[in-house]
C-alpha positions in Angstrom: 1.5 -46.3 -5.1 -0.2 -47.0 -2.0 2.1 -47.4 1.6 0.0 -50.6 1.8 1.2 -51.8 -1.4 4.6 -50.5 -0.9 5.6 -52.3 2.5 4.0 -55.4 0.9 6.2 -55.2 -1.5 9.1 -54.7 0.4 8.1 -57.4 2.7 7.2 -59.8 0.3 3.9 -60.0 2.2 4.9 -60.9 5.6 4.7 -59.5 8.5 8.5 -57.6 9.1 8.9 -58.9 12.6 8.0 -62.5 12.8 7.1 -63.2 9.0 3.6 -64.2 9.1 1.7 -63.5 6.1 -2.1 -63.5 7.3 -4.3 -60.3 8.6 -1.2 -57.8 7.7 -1.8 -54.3 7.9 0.5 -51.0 8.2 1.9 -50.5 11.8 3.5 -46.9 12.4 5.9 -46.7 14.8 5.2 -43.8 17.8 5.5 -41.2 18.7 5.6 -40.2 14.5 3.8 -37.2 13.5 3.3 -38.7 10.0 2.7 -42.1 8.0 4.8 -42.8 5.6 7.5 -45.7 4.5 10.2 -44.7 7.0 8.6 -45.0 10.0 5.7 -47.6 9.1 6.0 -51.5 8.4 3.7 -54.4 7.7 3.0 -56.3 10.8 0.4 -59.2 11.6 -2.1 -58.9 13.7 -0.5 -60.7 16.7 2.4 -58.4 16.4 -0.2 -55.5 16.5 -1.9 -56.3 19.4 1.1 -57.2 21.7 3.1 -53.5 21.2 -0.1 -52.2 21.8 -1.1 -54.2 25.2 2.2 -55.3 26.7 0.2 -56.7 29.7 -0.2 -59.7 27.0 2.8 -60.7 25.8 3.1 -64.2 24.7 7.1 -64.0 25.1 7.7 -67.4 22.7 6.6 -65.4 20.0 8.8 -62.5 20.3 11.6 -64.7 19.8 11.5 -63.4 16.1 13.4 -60.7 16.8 16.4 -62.9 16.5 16.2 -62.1 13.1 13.9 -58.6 12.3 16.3 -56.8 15.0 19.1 -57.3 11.5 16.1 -55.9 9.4 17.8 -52.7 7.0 14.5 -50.7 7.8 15.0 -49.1 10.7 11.6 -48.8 11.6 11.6 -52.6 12.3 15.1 -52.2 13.9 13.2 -49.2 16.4 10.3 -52.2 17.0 12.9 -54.9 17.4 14.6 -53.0 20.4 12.0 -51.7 21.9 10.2 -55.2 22.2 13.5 -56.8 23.5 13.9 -54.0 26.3 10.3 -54.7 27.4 10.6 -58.4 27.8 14.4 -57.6 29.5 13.7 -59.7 32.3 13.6 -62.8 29.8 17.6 -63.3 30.3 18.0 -64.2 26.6 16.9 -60.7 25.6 19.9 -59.2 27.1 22.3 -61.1 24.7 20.5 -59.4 21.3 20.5 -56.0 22.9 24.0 -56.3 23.9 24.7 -57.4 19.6 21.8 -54.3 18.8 23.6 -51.1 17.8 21.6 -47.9 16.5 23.3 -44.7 16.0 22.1 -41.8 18.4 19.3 -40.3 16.7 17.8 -44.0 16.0 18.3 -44.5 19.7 16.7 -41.7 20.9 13.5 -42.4 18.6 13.8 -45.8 20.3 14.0 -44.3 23.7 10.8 -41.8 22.9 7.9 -43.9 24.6 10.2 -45.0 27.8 10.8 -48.3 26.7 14.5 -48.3 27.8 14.0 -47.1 31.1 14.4 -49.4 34.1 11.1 -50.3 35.4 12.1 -50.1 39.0 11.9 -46.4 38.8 9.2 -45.8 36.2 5.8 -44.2 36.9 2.6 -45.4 35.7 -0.6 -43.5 35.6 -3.7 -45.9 36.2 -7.3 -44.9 35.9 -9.7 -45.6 38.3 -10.0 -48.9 36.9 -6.5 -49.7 36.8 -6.0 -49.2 32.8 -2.4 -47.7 32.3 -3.2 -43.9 30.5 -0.3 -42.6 28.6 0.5 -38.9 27.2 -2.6 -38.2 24.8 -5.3 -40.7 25.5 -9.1 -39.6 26.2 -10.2 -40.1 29.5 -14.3 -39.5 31.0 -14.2 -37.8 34.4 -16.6 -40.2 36.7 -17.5 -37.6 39.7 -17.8 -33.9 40.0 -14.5 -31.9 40.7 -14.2 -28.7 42.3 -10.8 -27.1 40.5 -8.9 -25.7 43.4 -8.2 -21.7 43.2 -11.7 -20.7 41.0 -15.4 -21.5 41.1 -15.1 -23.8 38.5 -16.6 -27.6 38.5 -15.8 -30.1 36.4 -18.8 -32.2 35.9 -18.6 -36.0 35.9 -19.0 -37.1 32.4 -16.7 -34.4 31.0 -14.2 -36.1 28.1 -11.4 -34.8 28.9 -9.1 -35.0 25.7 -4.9 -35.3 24.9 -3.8 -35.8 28.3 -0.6 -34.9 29.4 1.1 -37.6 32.6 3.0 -35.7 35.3 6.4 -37.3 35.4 6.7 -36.5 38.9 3.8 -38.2 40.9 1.6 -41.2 39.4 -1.5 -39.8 40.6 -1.8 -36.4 38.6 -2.6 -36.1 34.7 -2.9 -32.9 33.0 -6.1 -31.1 31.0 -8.0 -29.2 29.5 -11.7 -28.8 30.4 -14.0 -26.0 29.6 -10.9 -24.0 28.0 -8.7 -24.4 31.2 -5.7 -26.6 32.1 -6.3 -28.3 35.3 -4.6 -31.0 37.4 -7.3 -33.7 37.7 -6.2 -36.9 40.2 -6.5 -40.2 38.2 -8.7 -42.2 40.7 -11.4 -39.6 39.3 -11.2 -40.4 35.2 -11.6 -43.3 33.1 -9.8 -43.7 29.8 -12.3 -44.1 26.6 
């Protein structure tokens, strides 16, 4: 049996989050290595698009997770908290979190994308247009750069794939271009 057919079925389907039942497909939840039931649910396509762009966020709608945070998947339950920790500031957020329990290694899959960190102190990388790159995106280099230390150029219009975000400084990502790991400064890429 299909996963598609096997989270319908266990969702009777809906979407596991806010239980609506039009333009459901399989969401897996990151950073997994590999699809499958455990880590994957059936979400809607609102759902979809707001974990993936939490710049839009319609907050009202999230107010589902009154009820899919109890879900016995924990998949869901992974979803649930992390959504709740990015709309914190809410105020009535704080009060399900403070119900929400997940044993230590749920937690820590929870925790994986940065989710629970306090935002005050969190570093974003930003291309040169101001699109927040994270740990494995594609990203097009938009001038010429001479890599300090060798002879080497990297040409504007190099794809520069599976970035890797300096935790230190917001203004350095990490590469690999003609073979060689360089630092390249983000004002200089563009994500695909």
């Amino acid at each position: 049996m299909s996963l598609e057919r096997i989270l319908s079925k266990r969702s009777n389907n809906s979407c596991e989050l806010c239980s609506a039942d039009e333009q459901l497909q399989v969401y897996t939840v990151k950073p997994a290595q590999k699809i499958e039931e455990k880590n994957s649910f059936y979400a809607c396509k609102i759902c979809r698009e707001q974990l993936e762009n939490s710049e839009d966020v319609n907050v009202n709608h999230w107010r589902c997770l009154n009820d899919s945070m109890w879900s016995a998947h924990k998949s869901v339950q992974i979803i649930s908290w992390r959504m709740l920790h990015r709309l914190k500031s809410e105020g009535w957020t704080q009060n399900l979190l403070d119900m929400m329990y997940l044993e230590e290694e749920d937690l820590n899959w929870a925790n994986a994308l940065g989710d629970g960190d306090d935002d005050t102190d969190k570093i974003v990388h930003r291309d040169v247009n101001g699109v927040i790159l994270q740990a494995g995106d594609s990203v097009v280099l938009i001038k010429d750069l001479k890599v300090k230390g060798s002879s080497m150029v990297a040409k504007q219009g190099t794809a520069v794939r599976r970035i890797s975000l300096d935790h230190h400084n917001s203004e350095y990502i990490e590469g690999r271009v003609d073979g060689q790991q360089i630092v390249i400064i983000t004002k200089y890429v563009k994500k695909l």
